[in-house]
C-alpha positions as CSV (number, residue, x, y, z in Angstrom):
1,X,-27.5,-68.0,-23.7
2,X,-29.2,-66.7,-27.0
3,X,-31.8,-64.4,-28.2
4,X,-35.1,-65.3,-28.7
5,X,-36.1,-62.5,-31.3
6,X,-38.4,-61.3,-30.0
7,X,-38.5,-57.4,-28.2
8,X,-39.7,-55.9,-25.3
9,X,-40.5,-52.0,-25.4
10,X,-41.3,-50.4,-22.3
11,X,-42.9,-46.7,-22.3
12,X,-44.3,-44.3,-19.6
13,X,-43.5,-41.4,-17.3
14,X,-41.9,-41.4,-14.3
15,X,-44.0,-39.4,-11.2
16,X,-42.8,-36.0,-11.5
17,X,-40.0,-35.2,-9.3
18,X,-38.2,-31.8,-8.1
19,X,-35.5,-30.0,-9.6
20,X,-32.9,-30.7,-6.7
21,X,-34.0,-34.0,-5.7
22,X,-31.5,-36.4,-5.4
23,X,-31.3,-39.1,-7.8
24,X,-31.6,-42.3,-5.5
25,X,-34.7,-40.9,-4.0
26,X,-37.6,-42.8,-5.1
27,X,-36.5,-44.7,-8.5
28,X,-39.5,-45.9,-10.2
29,X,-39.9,-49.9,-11.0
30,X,-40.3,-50.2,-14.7
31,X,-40.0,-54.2,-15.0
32,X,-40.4,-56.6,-11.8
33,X,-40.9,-59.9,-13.5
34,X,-40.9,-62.1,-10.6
35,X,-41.7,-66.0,-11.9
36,X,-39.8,-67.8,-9.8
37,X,-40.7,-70.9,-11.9
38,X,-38.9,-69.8,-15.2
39,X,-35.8,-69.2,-14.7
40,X,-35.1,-69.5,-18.0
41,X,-36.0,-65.9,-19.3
42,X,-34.3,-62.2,-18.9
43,X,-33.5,-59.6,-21.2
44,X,-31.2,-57.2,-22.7
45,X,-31.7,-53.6,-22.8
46,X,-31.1,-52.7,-26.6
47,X,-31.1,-48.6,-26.1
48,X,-33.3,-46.3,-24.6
49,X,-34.2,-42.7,-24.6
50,X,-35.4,-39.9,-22.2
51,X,-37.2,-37.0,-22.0
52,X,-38.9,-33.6,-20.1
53,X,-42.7,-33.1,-20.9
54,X,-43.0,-30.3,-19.7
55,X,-42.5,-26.9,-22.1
56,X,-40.7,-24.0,-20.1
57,X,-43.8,-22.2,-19.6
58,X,-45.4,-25.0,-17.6
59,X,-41.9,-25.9,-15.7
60,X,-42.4,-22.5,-14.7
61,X,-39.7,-20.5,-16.4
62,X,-40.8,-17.1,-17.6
63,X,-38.3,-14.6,-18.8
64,X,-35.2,-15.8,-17.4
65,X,-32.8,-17.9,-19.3
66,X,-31.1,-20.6,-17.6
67,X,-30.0,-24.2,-18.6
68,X,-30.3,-27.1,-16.3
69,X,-29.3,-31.0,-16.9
70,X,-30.7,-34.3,-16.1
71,X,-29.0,-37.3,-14.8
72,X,-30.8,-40.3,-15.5
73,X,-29.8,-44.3,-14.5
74,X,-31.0,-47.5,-15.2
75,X,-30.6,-50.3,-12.5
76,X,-31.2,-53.8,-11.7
77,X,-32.5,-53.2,-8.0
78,X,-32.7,-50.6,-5.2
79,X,-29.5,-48.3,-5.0
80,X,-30.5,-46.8,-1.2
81,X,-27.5,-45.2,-1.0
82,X,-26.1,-41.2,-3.1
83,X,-22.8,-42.5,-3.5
84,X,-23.8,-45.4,-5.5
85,X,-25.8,-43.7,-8.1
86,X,-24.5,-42.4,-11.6
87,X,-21.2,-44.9,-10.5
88,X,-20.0,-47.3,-13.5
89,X,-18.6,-49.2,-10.5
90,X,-21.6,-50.3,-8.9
91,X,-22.7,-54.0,-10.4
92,X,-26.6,-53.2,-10.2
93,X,-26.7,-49.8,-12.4
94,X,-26.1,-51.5,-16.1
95,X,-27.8,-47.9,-17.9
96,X,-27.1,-43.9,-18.1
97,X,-28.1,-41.0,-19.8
98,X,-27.3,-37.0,-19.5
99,X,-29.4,-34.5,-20.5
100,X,-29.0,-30.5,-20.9
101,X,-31.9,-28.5,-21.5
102,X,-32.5,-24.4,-21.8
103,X,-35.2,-22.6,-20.7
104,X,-35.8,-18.8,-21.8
105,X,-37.6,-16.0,-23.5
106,X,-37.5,-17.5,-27.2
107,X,-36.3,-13.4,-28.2
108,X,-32.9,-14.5,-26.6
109,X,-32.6,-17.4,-29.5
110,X,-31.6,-16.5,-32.7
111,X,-33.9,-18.9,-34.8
112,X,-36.8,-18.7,-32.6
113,X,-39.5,-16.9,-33.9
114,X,-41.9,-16.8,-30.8
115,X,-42.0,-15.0,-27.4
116,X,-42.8,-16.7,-24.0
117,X,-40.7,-19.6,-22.3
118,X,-39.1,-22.3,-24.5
119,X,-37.4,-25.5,-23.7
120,X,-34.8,-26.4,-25.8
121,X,-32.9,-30.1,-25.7
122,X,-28.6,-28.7,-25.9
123,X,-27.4,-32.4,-25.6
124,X,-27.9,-35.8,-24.8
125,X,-25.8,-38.6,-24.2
126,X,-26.0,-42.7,-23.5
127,X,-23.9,-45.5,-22.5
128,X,-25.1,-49.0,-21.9
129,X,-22.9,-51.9,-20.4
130,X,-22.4,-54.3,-23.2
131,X,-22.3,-57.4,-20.7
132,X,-25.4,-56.9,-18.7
133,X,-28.5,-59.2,-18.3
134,X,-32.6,-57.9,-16.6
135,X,-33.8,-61.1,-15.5
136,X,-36.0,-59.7,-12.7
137,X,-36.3,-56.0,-11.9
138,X,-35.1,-52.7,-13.8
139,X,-35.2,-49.1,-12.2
140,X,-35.1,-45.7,-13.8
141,X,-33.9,-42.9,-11.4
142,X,-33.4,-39.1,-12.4
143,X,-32.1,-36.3,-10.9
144,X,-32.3,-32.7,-12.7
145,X,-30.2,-29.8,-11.2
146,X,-28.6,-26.5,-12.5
147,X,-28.6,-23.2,-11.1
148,X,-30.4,-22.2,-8.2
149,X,-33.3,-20.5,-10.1
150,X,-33.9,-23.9,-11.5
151,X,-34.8,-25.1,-7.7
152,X,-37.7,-22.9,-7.6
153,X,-39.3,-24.1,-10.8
154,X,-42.3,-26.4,-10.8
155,X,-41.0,-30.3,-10.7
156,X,-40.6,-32.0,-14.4
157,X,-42.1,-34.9,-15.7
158,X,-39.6,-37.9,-17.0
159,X,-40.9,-39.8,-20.0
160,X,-38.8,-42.8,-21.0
161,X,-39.1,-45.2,-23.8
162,X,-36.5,-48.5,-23.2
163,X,-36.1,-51.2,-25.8
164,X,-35.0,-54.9,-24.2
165,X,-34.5,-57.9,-26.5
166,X,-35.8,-61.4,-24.8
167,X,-32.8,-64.1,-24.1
168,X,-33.5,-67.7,-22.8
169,X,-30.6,-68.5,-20.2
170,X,-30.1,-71.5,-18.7
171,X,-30.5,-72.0,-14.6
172,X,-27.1,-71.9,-14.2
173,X,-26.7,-68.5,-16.0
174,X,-29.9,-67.6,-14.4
175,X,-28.0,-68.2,-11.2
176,X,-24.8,-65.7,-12.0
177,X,-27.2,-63.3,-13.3
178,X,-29.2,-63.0,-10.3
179,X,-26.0,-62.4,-8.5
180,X,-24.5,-60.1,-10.7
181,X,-27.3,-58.1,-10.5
182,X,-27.9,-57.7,-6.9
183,X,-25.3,-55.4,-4.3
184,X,-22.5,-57.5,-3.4
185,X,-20.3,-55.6,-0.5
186,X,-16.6,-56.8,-1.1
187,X,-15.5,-54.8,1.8
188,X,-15.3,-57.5,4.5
């Protein structure tokens, strides 16, 4: 196994969701290489980085100031079931991030200089699995929750921008990777 050099950036927007919605719901495909004749390829994700398009105006935030936060996970295939997301246990997700956002009159901030509905990033954090390899499909999920005035706003808009480094693997490695990447049920 060794890098090739050369990088992979993947951009875009996830279809906008609802505040509430569970996570596992409808993750969105963001790489499905699927050449079954070159084994020989798969990649790395480097880091990556998430955010709400939406301003608090358009989320639908007027006066009221609330926070709300975002769980985001990357995966190497369908995760079907709630229990399995946003669980370091489970083989396929290799990716996570958390995100805390408030939303508010801009009066209530003390170095905001404007009225109307802001949205204002608190914190974000990311964690990768050192040991992980894409070699065919990668999955961003979200879910955003927070008080229950945040389940009456409009839905948000996930952007995403991940960075993946290119490996050649050999067809054995190809092989455990595959594997590794798939559900494996070690129950019976």
């Amino acid at each position: 196994m060794k890098r090739t050099g050369k990088i992979l950036t993947l951009s875009g927007q996830m279809p906008k969701r609802l505040f509430g919605q569970q996570i596992f719901r409808n993750p969105h495909t963001i790489l499905e290489y699927s050449n079954v004749l070159d084994v020989k390829k798969a990649w790395r994700v480097v880091d990556f980085h998430c955010w709400i398009q939406e301003n608090g105006t358009e989320l639908g935030t007027l006066t009221n100031n609330t926070q709300f936060a975002v769980d985001i996970q990357l995966s190497t295939d369908d995760i079907p079931n709630a229990e399995d997301w946003y669980n370091a246990g489970d083989n396929r997700a290799i990716g996570w991030a958390g995100l805390s956002y408030f939303l508010g009159d801009g009066q209530h901030k003390p170095t905001a200089s404007f009225q109307g509905a802001a949205r204002m990033l608190i914190n974000s954090d990311y964690w990768l699995m050192p040991d992980h390899i894409v070699q065919n499909k990668l999955t961003i999920g979200a879910y955003a929750g927070g008080p229950s005035t945040v389940e009456s706003l409009a839905g948000y808009s996930l952007n995403y921008i991940v960075n993946l480094e290119e490996w050649d693997i050999t067809p054995i490695e190809s092989i455990v990777f595959n594997i590794k990447s798939k559900a494996q049920d070690l129950s019976s």
